[in-house]
ZADO-1210 file (C-alpha; in nm, 4 decimals, padded with zeros to 6 digits):
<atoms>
<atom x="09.1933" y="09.5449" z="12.1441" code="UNK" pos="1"/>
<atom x="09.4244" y="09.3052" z="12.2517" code="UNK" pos="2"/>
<atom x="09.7550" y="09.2471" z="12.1115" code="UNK" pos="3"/>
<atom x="10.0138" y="09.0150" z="12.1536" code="UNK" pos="4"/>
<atom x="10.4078" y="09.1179" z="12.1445" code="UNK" pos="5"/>
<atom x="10.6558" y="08.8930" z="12.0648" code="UNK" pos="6"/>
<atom x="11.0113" y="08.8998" z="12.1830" code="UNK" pos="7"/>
<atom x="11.3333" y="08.7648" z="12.1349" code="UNK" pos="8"/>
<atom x="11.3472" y="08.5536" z="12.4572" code="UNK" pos="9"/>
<atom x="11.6859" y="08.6185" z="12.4632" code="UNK" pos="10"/>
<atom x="11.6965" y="08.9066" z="12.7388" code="UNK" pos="11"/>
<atom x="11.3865" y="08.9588" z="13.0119" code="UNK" pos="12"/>
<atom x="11.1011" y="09.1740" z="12.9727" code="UNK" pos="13"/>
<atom x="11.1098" y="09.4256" z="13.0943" code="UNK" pos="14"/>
<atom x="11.5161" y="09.4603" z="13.0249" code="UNK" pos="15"/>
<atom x="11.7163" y="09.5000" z="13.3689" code="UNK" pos="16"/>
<atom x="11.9551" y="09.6545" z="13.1757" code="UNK" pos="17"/>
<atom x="12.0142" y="09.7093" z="12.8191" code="UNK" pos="18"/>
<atom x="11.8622" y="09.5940" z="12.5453" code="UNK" pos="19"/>
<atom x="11.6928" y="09.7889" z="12.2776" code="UNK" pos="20"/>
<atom x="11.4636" y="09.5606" z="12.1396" code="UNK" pos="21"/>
<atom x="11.3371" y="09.4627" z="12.4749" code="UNK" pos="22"/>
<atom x="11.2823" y="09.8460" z="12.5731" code="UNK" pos="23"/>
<atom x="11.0919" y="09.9041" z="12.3022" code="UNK" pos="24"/>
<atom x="10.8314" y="09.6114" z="12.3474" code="UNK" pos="25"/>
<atom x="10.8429" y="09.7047" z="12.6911" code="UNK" pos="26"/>
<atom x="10.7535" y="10.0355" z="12.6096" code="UNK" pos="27"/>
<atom x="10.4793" y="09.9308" z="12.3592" code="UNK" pos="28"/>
<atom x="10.3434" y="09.7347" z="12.6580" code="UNK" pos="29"/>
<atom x="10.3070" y="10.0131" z="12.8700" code="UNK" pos="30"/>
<atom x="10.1804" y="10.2664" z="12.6399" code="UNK" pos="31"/>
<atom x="09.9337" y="10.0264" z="12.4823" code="UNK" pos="32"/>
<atom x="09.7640" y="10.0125" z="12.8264" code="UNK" pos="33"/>
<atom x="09.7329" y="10.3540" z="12.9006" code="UNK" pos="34"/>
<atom x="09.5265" y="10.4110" z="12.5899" code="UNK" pos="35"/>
<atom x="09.2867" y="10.1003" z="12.7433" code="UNK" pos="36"/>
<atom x="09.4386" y="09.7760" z="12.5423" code="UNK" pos="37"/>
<atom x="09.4867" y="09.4622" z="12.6807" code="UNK" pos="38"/>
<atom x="09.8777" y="09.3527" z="12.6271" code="UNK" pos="39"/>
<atom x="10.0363" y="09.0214" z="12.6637" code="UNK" pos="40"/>
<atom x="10.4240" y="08.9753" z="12.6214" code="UNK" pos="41"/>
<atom x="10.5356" y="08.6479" z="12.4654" code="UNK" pos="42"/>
<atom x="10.9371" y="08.6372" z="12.5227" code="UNK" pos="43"/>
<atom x="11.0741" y="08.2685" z="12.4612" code="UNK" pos="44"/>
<atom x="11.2876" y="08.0889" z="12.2025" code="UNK" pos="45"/>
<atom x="11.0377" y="07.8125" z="12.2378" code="UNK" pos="46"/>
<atom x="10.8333" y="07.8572" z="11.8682" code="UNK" pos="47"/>
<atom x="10.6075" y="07.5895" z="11.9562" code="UNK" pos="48"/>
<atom x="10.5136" y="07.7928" z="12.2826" code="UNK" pos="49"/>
<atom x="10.4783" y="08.1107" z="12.1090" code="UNK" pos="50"/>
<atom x="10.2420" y="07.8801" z="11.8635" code="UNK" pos="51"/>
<atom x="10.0065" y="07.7697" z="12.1823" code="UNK" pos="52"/>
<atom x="10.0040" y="08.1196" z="12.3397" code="UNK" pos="53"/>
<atom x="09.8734" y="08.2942" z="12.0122" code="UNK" pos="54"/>
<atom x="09.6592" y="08.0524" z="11.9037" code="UNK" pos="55"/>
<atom x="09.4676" y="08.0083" z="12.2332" code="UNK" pos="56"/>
<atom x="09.4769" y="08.3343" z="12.3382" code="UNK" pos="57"/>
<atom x="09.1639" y="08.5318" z="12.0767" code="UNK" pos="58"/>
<atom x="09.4374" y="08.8091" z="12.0195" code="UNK" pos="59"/>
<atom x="09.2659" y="09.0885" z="11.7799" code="UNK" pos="60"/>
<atom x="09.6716" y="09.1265" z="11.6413" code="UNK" pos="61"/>
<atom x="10.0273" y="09.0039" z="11.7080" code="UNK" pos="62"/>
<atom x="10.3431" y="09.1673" z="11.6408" code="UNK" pos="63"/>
<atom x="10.7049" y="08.9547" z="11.6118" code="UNK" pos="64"/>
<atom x="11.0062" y="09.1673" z="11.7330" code="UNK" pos="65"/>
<atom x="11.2558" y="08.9093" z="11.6250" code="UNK" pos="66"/>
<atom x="11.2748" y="08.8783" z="11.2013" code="UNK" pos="67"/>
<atom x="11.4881" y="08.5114" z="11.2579" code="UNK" pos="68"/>
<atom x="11.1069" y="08.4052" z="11.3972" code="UNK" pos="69"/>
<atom x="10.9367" y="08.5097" z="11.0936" code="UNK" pos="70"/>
<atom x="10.8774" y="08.1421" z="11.0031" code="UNK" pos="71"/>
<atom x="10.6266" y="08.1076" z="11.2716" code="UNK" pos="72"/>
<atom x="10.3782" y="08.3554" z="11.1892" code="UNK" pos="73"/>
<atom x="10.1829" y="08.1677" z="10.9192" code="UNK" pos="74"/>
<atom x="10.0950" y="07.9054" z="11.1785" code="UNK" pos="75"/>
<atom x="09.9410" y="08.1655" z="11.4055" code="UNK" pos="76"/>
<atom x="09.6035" y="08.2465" z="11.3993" code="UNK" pos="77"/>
<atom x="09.5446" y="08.6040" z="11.4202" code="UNK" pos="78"/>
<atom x="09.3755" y="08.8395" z="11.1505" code="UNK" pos="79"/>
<atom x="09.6118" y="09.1291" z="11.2096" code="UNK" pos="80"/>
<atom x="09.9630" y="08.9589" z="11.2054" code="UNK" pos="81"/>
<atom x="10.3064" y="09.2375" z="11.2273" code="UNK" pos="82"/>
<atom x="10.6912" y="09.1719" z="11.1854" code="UNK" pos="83"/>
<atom x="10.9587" y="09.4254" z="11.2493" code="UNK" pos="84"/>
<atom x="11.3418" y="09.3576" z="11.1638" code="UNK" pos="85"/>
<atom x="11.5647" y="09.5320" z="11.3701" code="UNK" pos="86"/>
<atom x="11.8570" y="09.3958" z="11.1903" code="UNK" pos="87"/>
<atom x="12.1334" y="09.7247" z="11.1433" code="UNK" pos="88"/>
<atom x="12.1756" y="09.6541" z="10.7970" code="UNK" pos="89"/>
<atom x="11.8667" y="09.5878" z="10.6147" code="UNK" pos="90"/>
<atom x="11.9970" y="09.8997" z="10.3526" code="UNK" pos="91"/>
<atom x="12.2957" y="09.7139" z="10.3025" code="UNK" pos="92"/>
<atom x="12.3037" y="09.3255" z="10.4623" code="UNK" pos="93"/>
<atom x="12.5797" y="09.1253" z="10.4432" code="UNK" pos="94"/>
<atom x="12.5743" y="08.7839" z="10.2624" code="UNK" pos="95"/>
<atom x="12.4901" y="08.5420" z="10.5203" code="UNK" pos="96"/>
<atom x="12.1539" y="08.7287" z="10.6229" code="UNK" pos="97"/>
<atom x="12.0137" y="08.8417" z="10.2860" code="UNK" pos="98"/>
<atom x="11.7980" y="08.4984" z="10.3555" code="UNK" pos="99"/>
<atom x="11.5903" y="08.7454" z="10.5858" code="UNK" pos="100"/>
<atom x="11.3923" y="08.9239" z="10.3426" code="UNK" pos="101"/>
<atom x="11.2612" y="08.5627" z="10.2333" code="UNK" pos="102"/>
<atom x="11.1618" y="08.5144" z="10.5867" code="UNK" pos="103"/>
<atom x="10.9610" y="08.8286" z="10.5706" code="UNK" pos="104"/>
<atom x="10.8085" y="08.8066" z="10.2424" code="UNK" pos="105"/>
<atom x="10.6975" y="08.4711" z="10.3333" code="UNK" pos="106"/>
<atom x="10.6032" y="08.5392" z="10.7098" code="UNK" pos="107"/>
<atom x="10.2101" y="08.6381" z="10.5801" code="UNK" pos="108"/>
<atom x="10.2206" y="08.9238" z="10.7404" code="UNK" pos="109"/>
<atom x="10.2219" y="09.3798" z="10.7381" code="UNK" pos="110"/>
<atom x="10.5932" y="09.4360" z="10.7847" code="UNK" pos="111"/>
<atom x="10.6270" y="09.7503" z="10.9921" code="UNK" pos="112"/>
<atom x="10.9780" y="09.9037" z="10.8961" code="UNK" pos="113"/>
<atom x="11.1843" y="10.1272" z="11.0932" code="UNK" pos="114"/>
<atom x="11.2576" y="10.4053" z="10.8476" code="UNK" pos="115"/>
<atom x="11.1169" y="10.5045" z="10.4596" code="UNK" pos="116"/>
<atom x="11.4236" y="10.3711" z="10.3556" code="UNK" pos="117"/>
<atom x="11.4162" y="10.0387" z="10.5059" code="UNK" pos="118"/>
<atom x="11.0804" y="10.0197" z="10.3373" code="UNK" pos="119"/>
<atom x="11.2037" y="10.0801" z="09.9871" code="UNK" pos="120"/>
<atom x="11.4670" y="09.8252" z="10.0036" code="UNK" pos="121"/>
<atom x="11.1961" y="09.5958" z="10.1316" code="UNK" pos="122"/>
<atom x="10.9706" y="09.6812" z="09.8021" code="UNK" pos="123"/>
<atom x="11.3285" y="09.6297" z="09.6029" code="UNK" pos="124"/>
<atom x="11.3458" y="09.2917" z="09.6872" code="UNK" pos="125"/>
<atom x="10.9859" y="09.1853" z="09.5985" code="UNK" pos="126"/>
<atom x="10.7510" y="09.3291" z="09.8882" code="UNK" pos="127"/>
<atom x="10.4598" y="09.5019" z="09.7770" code="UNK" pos="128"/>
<atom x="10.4961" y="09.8311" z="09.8973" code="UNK" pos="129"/>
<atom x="10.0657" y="09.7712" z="10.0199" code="UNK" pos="130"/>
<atom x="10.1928" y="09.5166" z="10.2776" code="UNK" pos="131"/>
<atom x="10.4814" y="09.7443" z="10.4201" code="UNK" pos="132"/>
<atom x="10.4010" y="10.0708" z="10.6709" code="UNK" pos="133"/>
<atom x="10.7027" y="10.2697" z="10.7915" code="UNK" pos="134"/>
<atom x="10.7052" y="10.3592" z="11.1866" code="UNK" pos="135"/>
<atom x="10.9854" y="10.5179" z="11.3757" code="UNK" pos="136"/>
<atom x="11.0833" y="10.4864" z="11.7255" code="UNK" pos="137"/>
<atom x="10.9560" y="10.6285" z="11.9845" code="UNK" pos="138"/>
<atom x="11.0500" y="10.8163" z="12.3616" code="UNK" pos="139"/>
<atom x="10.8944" y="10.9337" z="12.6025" code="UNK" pos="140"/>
<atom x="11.0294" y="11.2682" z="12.5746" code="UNK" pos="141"/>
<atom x="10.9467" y="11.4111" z="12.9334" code="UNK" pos="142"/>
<atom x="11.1219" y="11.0894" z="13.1190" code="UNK" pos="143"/>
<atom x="11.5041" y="11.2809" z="13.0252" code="UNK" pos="144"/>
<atom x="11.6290" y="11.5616" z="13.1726" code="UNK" pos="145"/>
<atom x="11.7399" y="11.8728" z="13.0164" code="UNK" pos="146"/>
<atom x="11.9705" y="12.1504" z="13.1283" code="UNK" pos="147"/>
<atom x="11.9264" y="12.5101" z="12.9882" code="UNK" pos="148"/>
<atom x="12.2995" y="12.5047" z="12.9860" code="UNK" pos="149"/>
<atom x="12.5169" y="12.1628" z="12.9806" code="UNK" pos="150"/>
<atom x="12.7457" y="12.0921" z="13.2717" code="UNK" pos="151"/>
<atom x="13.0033" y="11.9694" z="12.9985" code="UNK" pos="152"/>
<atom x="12.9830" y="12.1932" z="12.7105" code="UNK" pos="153"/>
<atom x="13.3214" y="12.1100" z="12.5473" code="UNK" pos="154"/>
<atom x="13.2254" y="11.7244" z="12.5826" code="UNK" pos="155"/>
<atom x="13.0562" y="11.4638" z="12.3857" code="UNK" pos="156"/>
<atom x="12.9081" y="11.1429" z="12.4383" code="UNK" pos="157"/>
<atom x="12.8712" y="10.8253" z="12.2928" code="UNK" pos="158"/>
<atom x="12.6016" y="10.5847" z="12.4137" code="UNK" pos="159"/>
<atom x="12.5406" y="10.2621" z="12.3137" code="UNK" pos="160"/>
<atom x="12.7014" y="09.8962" z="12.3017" code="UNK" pos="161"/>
<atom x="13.0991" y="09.8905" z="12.2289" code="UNK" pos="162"/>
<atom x="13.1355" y="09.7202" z="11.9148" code="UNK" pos="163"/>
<atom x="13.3398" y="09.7762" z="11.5593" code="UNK" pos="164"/>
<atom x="13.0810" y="09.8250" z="11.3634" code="UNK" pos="165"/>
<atom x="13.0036" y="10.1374" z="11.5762" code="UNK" pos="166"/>
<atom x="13.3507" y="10.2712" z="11.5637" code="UNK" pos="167"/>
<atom x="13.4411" y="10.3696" z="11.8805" code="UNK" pos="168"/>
<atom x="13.7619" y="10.2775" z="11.9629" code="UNK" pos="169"/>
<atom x="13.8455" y="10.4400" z="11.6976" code="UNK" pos="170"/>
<atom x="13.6938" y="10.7477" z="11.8249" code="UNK" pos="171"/>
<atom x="13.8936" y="10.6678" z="12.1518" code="UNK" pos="172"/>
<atom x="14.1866" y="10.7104" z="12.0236" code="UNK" pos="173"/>
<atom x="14.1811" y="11.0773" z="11.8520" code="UNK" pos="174"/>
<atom x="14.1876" y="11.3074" z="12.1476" code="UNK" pos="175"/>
<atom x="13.8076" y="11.4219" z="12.0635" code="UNK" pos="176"/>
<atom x="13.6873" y="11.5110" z="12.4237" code="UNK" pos="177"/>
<atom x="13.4220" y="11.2534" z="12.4129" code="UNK" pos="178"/>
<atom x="13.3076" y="11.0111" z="12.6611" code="UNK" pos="179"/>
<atom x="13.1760" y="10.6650" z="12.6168" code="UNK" pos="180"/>
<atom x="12.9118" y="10.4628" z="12.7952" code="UNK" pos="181"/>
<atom x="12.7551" y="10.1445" z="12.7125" code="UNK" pos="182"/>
<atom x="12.8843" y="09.7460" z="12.7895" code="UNK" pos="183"/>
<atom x="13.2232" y="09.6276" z="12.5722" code="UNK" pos="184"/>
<atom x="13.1791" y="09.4115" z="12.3230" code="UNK" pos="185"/>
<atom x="13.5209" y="09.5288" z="12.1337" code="UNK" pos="186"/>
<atom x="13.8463" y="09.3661" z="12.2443" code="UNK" pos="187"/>
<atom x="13.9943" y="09.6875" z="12.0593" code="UNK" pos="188"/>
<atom x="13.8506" y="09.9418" z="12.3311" code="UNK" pos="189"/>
<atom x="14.0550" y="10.0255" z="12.6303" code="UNK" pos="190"/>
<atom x="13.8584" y="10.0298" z="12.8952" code="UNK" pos="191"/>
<atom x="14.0984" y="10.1703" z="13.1115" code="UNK" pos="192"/>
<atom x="14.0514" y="10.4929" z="12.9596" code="UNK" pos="193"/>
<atom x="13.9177" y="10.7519" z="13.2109" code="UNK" pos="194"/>
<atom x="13.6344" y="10.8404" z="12.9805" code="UNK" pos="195"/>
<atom x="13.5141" y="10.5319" z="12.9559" code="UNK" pos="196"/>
<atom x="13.2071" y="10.5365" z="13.2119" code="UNK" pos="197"/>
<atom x="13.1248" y="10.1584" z="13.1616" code="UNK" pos="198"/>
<atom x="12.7679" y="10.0659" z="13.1386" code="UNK" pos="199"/>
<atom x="12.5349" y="10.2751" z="13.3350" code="UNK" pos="200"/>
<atom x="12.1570" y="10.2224" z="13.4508" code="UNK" pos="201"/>
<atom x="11.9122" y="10.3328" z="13.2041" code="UNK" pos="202"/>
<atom x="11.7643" y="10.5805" z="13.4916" code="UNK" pos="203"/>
<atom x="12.1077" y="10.7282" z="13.4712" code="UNK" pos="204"/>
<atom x="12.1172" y="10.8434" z="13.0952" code="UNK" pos="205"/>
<atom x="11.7811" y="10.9731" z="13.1262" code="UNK" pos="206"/>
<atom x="11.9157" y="11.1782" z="13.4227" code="UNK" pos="207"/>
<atom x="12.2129" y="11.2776" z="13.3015" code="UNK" pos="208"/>
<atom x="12.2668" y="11.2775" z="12.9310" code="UNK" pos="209"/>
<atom x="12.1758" y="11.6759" z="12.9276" code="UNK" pos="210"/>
<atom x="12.5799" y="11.7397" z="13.0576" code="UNK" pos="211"/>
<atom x="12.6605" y="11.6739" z="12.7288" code="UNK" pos="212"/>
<atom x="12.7168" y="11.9059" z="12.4209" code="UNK" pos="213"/>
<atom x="12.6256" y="11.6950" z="12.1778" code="UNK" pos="214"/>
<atom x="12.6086" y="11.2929" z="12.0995" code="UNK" pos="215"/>
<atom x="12.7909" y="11.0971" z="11.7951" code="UNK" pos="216"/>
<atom x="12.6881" y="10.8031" z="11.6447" code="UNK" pos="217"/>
<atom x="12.9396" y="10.7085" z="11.3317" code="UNK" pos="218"/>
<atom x="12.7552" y="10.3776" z="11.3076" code="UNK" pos="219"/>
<atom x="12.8047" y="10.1263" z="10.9562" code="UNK" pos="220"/>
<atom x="12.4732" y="10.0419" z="11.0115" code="UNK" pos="221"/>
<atom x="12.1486" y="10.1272" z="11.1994" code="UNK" pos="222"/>
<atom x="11.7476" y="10.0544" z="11.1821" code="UNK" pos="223"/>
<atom x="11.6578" y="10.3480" z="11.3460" code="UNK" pos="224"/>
<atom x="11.8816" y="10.4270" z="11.6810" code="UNK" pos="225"/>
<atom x="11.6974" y="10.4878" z="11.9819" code="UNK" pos="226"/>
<atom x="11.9850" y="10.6590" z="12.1114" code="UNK" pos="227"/>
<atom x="11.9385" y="10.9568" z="11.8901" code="UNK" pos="228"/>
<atom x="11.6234" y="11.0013" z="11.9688" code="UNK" pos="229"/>
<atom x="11.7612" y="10.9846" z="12.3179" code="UNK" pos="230"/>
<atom x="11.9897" y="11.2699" z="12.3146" code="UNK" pos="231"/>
<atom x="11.7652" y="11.4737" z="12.1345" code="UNK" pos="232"/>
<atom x="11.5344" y="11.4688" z="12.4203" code="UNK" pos="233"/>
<atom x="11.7980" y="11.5908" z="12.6376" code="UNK" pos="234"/>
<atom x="11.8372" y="11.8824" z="12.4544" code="UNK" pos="235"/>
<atom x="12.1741" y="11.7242" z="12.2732" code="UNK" pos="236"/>
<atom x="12.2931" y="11.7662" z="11.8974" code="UNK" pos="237"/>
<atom x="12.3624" y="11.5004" z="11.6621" code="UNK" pos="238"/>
<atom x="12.7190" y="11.4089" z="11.4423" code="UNK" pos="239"/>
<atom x="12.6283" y="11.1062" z="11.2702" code="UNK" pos="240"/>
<atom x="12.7533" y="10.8967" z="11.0203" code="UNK" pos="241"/>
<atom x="12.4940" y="10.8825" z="10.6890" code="UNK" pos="242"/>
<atom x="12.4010" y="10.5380" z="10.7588" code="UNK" pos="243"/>
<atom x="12.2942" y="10.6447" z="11.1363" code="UNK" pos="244"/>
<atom x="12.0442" y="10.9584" z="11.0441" code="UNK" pos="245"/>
<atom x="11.7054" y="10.7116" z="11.0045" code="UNK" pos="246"/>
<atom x="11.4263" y="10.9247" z="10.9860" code="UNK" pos="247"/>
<atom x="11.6128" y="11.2830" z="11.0888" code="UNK" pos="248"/>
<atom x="11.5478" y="11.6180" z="10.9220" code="UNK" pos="249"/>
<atom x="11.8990" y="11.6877" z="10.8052" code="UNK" pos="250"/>
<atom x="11.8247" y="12.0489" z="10.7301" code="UNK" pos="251"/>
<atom x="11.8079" y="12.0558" z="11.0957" code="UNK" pos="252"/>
<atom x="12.1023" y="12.2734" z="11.1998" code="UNK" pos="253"/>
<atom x="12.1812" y="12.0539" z="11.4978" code="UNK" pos="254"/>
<atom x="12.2454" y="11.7336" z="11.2793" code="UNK" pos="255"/>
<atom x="12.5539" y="11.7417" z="11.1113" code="UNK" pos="256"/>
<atom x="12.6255" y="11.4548" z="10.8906" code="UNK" pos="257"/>
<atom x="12.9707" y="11.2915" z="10.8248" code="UNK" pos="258"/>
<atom x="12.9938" y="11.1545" z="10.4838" code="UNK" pos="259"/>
<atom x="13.1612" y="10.7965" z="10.4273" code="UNK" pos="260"/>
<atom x="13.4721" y="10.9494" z="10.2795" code="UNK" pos="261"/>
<atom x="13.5312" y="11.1559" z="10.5796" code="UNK" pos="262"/>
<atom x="13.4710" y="10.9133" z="10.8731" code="UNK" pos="263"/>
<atom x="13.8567" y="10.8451" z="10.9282" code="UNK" pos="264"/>
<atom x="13.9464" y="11.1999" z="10.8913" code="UNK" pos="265"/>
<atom x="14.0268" y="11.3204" z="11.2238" code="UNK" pos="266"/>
<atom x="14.1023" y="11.6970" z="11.1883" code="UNK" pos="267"/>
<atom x="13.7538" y="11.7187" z="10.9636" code="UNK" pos="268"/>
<atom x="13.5854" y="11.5444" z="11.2648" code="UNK" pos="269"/>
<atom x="13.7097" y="11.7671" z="11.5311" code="UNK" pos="270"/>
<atom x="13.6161" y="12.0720" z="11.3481" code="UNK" pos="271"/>
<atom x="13.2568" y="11.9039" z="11.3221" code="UNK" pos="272"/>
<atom x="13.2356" y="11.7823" z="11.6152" code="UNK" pos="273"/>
<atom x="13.3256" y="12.1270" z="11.7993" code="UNK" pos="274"/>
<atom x="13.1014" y="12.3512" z="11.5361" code="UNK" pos="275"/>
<atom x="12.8110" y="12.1047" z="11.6039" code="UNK" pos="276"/>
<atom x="12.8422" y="12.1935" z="12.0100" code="UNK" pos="277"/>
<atom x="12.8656" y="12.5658" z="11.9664" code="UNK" pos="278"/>
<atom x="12.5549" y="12.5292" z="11.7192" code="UNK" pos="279"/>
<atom x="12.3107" y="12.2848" z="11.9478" code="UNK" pos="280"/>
<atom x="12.4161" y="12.4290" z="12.3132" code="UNK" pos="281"/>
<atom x="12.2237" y="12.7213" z="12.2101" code="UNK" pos="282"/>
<atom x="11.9477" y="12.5194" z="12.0676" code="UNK" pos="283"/>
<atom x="11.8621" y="12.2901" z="12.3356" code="UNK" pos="284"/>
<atom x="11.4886" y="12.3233" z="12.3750" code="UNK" pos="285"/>
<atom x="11.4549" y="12.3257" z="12.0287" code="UNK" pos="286"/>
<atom x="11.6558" y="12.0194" z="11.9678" code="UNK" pos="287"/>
<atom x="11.3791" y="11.8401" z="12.2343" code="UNK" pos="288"/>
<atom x="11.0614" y="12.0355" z="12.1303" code="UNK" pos="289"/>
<atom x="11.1775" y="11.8970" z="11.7792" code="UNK" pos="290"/>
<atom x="11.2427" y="11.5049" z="11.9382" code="UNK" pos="291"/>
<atom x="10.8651" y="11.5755" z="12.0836" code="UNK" pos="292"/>
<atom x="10.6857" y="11.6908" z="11.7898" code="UNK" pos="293"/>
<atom x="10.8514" y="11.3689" z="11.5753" code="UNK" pos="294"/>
<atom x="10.8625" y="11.1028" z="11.8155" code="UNK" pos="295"/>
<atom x="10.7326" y="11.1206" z="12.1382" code="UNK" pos="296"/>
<atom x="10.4888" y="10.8189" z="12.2210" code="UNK" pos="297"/>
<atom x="10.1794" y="11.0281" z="12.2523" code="UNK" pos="298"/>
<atom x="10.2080" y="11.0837" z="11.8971" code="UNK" pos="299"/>
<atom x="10.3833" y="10.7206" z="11.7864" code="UNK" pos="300"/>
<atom x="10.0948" y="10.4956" z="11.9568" code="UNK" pos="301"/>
<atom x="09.8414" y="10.6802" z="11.7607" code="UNK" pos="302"/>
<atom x="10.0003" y="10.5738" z="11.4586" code="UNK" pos="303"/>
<atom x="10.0723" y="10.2575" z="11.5770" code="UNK" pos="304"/>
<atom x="09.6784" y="10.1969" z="11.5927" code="UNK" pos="305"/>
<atom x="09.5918" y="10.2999" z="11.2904" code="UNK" pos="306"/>
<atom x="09.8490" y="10.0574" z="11.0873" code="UNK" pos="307"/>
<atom x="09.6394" y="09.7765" z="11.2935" code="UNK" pos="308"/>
<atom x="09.3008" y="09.9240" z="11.1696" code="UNK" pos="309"/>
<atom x="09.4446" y="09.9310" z="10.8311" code="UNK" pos="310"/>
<atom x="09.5579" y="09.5363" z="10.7874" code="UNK" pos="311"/>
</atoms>
């Protein structure tokens, strides 16, 4: 089969740094291949160039990583046509992008959502629930290393792009024992702090997110984060806000959910954050056999194919 991707063209492909969208096509790509199809990326603002490449190219189906694009797809010709929205807030968008779910019910093609959730909101707002298949992210589980025991077992971590709508500088400020990695995007932050470890190499967190207890993620909004999926493969638990928790088993004893009315309460934090490190260090290659069985590409790319078949 061969299938084109279509990215953003706002960061390279592959990423040389971060960039979740990016990773993922990337990782599409390369997983793709090994099962024998034929892949081209197509990363450029340029519509009219994304236009030429698809329509000259006899792709058997496309898929558009970029919803604000969505307006191009009806003027590709390609059978098996795919959109996916990463947009954080699709449960909940604010005003000025509601326009996207126009885009999508008019972009003629299978939307392929993030999370079940995502997918009913999608049906809420006049999608037929035929032309929308949920898949999760995926990881390759056996790329991160895990520790039997974690070199930092009173520590967290955050991971992830500094910004307000993931909360942490206000994290920073409440004496949690957690460390944060990722690039600053929050004027807020004080990245002077000595657990601030600025924005490290994605070979890095593979390598080294197993010193960790656990990870939070108190997030207003997410698709599905990566960066769970991330820790749990290094044999981390999860504290996550509700609107973070995407596709998670939250009878899982090493998820522990903050609800919205708690988020700013620090002394109902720490006590969650510590009981959710005593719980998962003992749990750690359950926490990835559990990452594995849900989302490790072996099984994702399998059910990637069949959503083609099925359009």
């Amino acid at each position: 089969m061969k299938i084109a991707l279509i990215g953003p063209g706002i960061m390279p492909i592959p990423p040389t740094g971060w960039g979740g969208v990016e990773h993922l096509i990337w990782n599409y790509n390369n997983q793709l291949k090994k099962i024998g199809d034929e892949v081209v990326i197509i990363n450029t603002k340029d519509l009219n160039e994304v236009v030429r490449i698809v329509n000259s190219g006899n792709f058997d189906a496309v898929h558009l990583h970029y919803d604000h694009y969505s307006n191009v797809m009806p003027h590709l010709n390609c059978k098996k046509k795919m959109v996916t929205s990463h947009y954080p807030y699709l449960e909940n968008p604010e005003p000025q992008y509601v326009f996207l779910y126009d885009l999508l019910k008019n972009s003629q093609s299978h939307i392929v959502s993030l999370s079940d959730r995502i997918k009913k909101e999608f049906v809420r707002r006049g999608i037929d629930s035929t032309n929308v298949s949920v898949l999760p992210c995926a990881i390759d589980t056996d790329a991160y290393t895990i520790d039997d025991k974690a070199l930092h077992p009173d520590r967290s971590v955050v991971v992830g792009k500094l910004e307000p709508r993931k909360r942490q500088a206000f994290l920073q400020k409440k004496g949690l024992n957690i460390d944060f990695i990722g690039n600053n995007a929050d004027p807020s932050f004080d990245t002077s702090d000595p657990c601030y470890f600025g924005e490290q190499s994605k070979q890095d967190i593979m390598d080294n997110l197993t010193a960790y207890a656990n990870m939070i993620l108190l997030s207003s909004g997410e698709a599905h984060p990566f960066v769970c999926l991330e820790g749990m493969a290094a044999g981390l638990g999860m504290v996550l806000s509700e609107q973070s928790t995407a596709n998670l088993d939250l009878s899982q004893p090493f998820i522990t959910v903050i609800p919205d009315k708690k988020l700013e309460d620090t002394e109902y934090l720490k006590e969650k954050i510590e009981e959710n490190r005593e719980i998962s260090l003992g749990m750690r290659q359950e926490i990835r056999k559990y990452c594995r069985t849900n989302f490790d590409w072996v099984n994702i790319i399998q059910q990637y194919k069949k959503i083609i078949d099925s359009i």
